[in-house]
C-alpha positions in Angstrom: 19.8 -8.1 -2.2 17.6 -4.7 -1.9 18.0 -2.2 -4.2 17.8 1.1 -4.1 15.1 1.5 -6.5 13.4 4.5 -5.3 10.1 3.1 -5.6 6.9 2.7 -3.5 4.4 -0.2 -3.3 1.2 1.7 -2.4 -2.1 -0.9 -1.6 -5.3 0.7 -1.3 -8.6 -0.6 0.2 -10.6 1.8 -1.8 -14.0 0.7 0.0 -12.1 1.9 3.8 -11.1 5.4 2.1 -14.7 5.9 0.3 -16.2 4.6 3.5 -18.2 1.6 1.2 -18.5 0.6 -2.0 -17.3 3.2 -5.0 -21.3 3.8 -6.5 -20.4 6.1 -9.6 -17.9 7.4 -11.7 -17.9 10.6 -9.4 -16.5 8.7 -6.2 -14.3 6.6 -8.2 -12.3 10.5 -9.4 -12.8 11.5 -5.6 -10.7 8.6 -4.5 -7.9 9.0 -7.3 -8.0 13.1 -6.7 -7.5 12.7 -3.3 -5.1 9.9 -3.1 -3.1 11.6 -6.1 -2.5 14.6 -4.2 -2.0 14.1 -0.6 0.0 10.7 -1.3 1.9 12.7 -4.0 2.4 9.5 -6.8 5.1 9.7 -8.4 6.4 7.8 -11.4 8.0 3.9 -10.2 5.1 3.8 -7.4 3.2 0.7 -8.2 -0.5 1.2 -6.8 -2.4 -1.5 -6.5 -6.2 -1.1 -5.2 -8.0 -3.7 -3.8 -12.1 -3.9 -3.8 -15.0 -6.5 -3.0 -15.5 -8.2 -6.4 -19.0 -6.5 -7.9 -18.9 -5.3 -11.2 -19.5 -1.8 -10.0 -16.9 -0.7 -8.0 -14.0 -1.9 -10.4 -16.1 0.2 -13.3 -16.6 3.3 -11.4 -12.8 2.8 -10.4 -11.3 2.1 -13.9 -13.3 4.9 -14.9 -11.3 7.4 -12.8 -7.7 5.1 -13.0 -8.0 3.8 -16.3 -4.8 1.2 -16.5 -2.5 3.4 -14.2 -3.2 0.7 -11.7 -3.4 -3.3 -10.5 -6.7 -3.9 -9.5 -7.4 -7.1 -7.3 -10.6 -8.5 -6.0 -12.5 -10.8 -3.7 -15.9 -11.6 -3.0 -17.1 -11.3 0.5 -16.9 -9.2 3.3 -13.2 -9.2 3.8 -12.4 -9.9 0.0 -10.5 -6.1 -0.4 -8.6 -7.5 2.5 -7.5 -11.2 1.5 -6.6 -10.0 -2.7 -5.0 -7.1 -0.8 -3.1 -9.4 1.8 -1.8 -11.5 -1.1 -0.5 -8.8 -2.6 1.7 -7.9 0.3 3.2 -11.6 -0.3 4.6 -10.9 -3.5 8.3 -10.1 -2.0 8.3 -6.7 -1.5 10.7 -5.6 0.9 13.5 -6.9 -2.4 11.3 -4.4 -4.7 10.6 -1.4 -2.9 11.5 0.9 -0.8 8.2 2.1 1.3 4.9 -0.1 1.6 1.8 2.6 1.7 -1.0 0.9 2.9 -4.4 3.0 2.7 -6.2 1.4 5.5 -7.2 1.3 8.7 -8.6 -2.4 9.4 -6.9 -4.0 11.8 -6.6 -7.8 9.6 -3.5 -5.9 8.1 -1.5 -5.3 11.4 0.6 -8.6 11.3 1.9 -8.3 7.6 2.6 -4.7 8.2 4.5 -5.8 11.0 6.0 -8.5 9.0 7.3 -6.4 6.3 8.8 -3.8 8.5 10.8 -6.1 10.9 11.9 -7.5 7.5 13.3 -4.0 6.6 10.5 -2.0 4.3 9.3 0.8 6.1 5.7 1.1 5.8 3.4 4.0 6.2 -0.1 3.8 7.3 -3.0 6.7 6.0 -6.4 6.0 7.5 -9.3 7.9 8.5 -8.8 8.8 12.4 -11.9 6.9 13.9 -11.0 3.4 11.7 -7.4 3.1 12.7 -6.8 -0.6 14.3 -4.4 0.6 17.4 -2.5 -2.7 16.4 -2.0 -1.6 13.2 -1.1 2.1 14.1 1.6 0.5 16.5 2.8 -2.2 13.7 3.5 0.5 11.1 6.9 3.0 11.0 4.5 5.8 10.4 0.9 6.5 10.3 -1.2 9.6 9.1 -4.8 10.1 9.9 -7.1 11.2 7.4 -9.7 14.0 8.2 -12.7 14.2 6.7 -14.6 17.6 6.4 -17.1 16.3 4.0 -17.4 13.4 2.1 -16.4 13.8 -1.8 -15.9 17.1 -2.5 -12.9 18.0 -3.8 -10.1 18.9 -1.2 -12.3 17.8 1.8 -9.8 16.2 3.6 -6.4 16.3 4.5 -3.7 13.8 6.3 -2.5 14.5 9.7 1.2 13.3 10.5 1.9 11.2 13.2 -1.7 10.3 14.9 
């Protein structure tokens, strides 16, 4: 049985939100400044951010996230996706309340489905142009994400409802 726990699972595909690999420590803060604010984390989310397996992405992003986080890999071209995917596996609609998925690719579109006929809401943020319509119709709310220009500091902002 659910309960109320007030909490959020919140899965990231970093590389989707940076628009490709996180190349230094100065992405790596643009991604947790951005996703801090306008996804407003709040103590019980669990955030867990998935990336290709290189060494460089997960040390730009542990030097912006420290320990805060789960960090899952994969190598290959979809490996953000699969670590992420199993992730979503991992019983959540018992644990949490809300699934966040920062994402746009449409290989997510069936578990988002999944998990929300199974009774945990899920909320999609994505940039505009990369939003899957599959997965915009699969989720119980999507935002868009705007950007003005890329990794400056309050560049962007989410749109309700795209």
């Amino acid at each position: 049985m659910k309960r109320n726990t007030n909490r959020r699972m919140i899965v990231v595909d970093v590389e989707n939100v940076n628009g490709g690999p996180i190349a230094s420590p100065a992405q790596g803060a643009w991604v947790e400044r951005i996703l801090t604010h306008r996804l407003g984390l709040q103590a019980g989310d669990q955030v867990v951010i998935g990336c290709n397996r290189d060494g460089l992405s997960l040390t730009n992003l542990y030097s912006a996230w420290g320990t805060r986080v789960r960090y899952v890999a994969e190598p290959g071209t979809d490996g953000a996706d699969c670590a992420l995917l199993q992730v979503m596996t991992e019983d959540l609609p018992q644990r949490f309340d809300e699934l966040l998925l920062v994402s746009g690719d449409h290989i997510f579109a069936p578990m988002i489905a999944h998990l929300a006929t199974n009774g945990l809401p899920t909320h999609v943020f994505a940039h505009t142009e990369s939003l899957a319509p599959a997965l915009k119709l699969a989720a119980t709310r999507v935002s868009t994400l705007r950007p003005q220009e890329p990794h400056e500091p309050g560049s962007i902002e989410w749109k309700e409802g795209a």
